[in-house]
N, C-alpha and C positions, 0 to 999 in steps of 0.2 A: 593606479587606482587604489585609493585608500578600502581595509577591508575591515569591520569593526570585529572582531572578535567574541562571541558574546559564551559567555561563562554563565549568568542565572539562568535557571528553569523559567520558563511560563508562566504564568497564573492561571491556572481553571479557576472559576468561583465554584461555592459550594452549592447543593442544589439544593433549592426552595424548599419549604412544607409542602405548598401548594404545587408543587411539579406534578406534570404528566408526560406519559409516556411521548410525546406530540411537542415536547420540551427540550428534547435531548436530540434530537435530527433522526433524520432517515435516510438511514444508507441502502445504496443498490452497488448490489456487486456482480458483476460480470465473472465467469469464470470457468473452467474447467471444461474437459473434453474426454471421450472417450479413454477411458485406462486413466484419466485423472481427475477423478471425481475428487481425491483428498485435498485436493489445493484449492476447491470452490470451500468446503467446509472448513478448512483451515482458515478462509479472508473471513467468513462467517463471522465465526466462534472467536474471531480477534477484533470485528466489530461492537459484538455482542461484550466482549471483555472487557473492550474500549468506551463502553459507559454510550453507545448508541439509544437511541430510544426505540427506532425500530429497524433490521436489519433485514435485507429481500437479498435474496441469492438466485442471479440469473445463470443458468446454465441449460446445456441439450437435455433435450426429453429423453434420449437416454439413458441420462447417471441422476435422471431428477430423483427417482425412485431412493436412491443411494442418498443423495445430497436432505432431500430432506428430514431421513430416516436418522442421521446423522447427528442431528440439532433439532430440538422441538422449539427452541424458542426466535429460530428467524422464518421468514418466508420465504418460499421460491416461486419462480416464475418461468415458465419454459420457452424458451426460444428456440430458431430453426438452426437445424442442424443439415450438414451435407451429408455426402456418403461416408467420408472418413471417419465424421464425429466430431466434428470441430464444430465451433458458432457457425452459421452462415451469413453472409454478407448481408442478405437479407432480413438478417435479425436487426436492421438498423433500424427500421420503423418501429417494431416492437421496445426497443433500447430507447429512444427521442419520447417514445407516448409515456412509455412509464416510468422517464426520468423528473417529468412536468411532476415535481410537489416535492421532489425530492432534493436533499440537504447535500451529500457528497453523493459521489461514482468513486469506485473502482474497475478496473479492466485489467485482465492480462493473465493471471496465476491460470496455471494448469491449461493455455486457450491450444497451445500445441501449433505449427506452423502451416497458413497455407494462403494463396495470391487471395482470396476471399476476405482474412483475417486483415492483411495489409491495407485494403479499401477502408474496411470496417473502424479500424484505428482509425488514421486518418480524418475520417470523418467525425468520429466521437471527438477527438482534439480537438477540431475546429469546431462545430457546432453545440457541443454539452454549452449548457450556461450557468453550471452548478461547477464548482473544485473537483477537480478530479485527480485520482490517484493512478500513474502508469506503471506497471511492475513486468518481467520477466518477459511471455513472449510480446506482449501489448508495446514494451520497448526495439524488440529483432525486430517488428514488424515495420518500425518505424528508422531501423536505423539506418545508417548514412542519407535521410530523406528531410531531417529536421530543419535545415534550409532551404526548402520549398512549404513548408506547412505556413496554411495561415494562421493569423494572431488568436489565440483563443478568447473565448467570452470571460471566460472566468481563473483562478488559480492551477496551475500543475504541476502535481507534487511526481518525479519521478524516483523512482525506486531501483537503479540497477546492483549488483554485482559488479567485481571489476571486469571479468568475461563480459560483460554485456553492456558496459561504458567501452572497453573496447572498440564492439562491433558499433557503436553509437557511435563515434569518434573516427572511426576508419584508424585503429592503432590497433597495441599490441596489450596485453598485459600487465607485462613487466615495464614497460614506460607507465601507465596508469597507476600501476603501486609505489616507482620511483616517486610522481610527480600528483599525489593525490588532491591534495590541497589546492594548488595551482589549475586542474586541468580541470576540475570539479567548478570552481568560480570564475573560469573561461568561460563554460558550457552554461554554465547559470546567466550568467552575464548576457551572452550573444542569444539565449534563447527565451531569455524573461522565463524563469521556469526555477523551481527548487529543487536542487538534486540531493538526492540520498544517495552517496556510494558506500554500500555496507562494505562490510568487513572490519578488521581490527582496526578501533576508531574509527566506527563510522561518519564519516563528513557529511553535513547536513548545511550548505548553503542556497542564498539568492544569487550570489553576485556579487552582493554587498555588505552581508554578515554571514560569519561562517561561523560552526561552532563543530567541536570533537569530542562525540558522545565517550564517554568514560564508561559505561557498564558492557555486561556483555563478558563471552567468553567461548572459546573452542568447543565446547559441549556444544555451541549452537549452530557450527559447521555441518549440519544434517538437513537432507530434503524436507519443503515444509514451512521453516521457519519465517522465510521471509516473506510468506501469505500470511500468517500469522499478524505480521509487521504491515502489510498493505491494510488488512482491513483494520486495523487497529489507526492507523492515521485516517485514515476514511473517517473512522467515527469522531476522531478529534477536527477533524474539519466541516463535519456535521453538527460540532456541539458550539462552532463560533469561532476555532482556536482560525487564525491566517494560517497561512499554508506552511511557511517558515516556521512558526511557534509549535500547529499541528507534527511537523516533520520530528523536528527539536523534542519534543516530546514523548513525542511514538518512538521513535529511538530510544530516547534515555528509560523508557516503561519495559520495552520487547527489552532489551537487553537486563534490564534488572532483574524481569522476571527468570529470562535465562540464569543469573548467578543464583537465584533464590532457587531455581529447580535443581541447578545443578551439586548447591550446596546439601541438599537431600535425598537427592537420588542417582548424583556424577556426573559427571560430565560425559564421558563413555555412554553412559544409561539413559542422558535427555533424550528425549523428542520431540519434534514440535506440536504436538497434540498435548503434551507437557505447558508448553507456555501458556496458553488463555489460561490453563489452573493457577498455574501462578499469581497471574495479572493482579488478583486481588492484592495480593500481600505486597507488590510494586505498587500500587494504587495508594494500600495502607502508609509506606514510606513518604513518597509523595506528598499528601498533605500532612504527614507530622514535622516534613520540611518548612511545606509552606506555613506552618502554624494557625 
């Protein structure tokens, strides 16, 4: 199988005089759990960075308190919760009504593990009719099962770590870092799906074009960041970008912003609360590329 290789950035166009807020998409983000409210506000605040028009952050009415206090400029929306704290399965009605109007989904950061969560996937994959983005546990939930899922309606952008293309895959690690490129546009291929496997050089293919983000750096190996990177492609899949170009993008932005933070304030010293501040000055880059 021939694989195109692709080296240009994207094209975002610029945004109109006459833009409104109703212009730039609407993301809903799924997230967080008891003792992980930071990973809802982190997809947030990388929505919001990621040039959305308007950002909703679903989480339990436990850390809602927390999540919205967090960011005044998204919305939240409270969904059910179990004993533990987790979503509950039954958040699914709630999830379907108030995805109707909506431009991307994310699902996954901070959702924590339980038989409930694994329905709940499941379901979202098959029935969303909007791009969706699957990241961290939104993936465990789903792993070794991605060959009984049915076809989705619309784009899926997933998001793992190499620990969690592992458990995706039924492998190991260290075959996943040997064979990055390779196993990344297997799994893209057999599953019509876009994978992001972060890490050093992150690979972002379909199947059929692959590309090796260039920015990025060890400062960004901290809990955090790659919520940051979820809702940050959310929003580029909210603003038009395909899920490929979206992925391609949010990649090459999340990581820029990381050497831009890191050249300021270390590597040692980044956080991922760090990145959305960034964003702007990766954004600035960005179009003095595109000219």
């Amino acid at each position: 199988m021939s694989i195109e290789r692709v080296t240009e950035l994207p094209f975002l166009p610029e945004r109109s005089q006459d833009a409104h807020k109703g212009t730039f998409g609407r993301v809903l983000i799924a997230a967080g759990s008891r003792g992980m409210s930071g990973a809802a506000c982190l997809a947030g605040r990388g929505a919001l960075r990621g040039g959305a028009g308007l950002v909703y952050v679903a989480c339990p009415p436990e850390i809602l308190p927390t999540v919205a206090a967090a960011e005044p400029s998204y919305l939240t929306i409270p969904l059910v919760e179990d004993l533990q704290g987790h979503i509950a399965e039954t958040s699914l009605d709630i999830l379907r009504i108030r995805a109707v109007g909506m431009s991307a989904l994310a699902i996954g950061p901070g959702w924590g593990k339980s038989q409930g969560l694994q329905s709940l996937t499941r379901d979202l994959y098959e029935q969303i009719r909007q791009p969706m983005v699957l990241d961290a546990d939104a993936l465990n939930a789903l792993a070794g099962s991605f060959d009984q899922l049915g076809r989705p309606h619309a784009g899926r952008v997933l998001t793992p770590h190499p620990g969690e293309f592992a458990r995706m895959i039924d492998s190991d690690i260290s075959t996943v870092q040997d064979n990055r490129e390779d196993m990344s546009v297997d799994f893209a291929h057999r599953h019509n799906v876009v994978l992001v496997l972060k890490g050093a050089g992150t690979v972002v293919t379909d199947g059929k074009r692959l590309t090796v983000n260039p920015t990025g750096n060890p400062g960004m190996a901290t809990g955090g960041t790659g919520d940051v990177l979820t809702g940050l492609i959310a929003a580029l899949l909210a603003q038009g970008l395909e899920p490929f170009a979206a992925a391609q993008l949010g990649a090459w932005l999340h990581g820029l912003a990381g050497d831009l933070a890191a050249a300021e304030r270390s590597q040692p010293g980044l956080i991922a609360s760090d990145l959305p501040e960034f964003l702007p000055g990766a954004w600035k880059q960005y179009f003095s590329i595109q000219g």
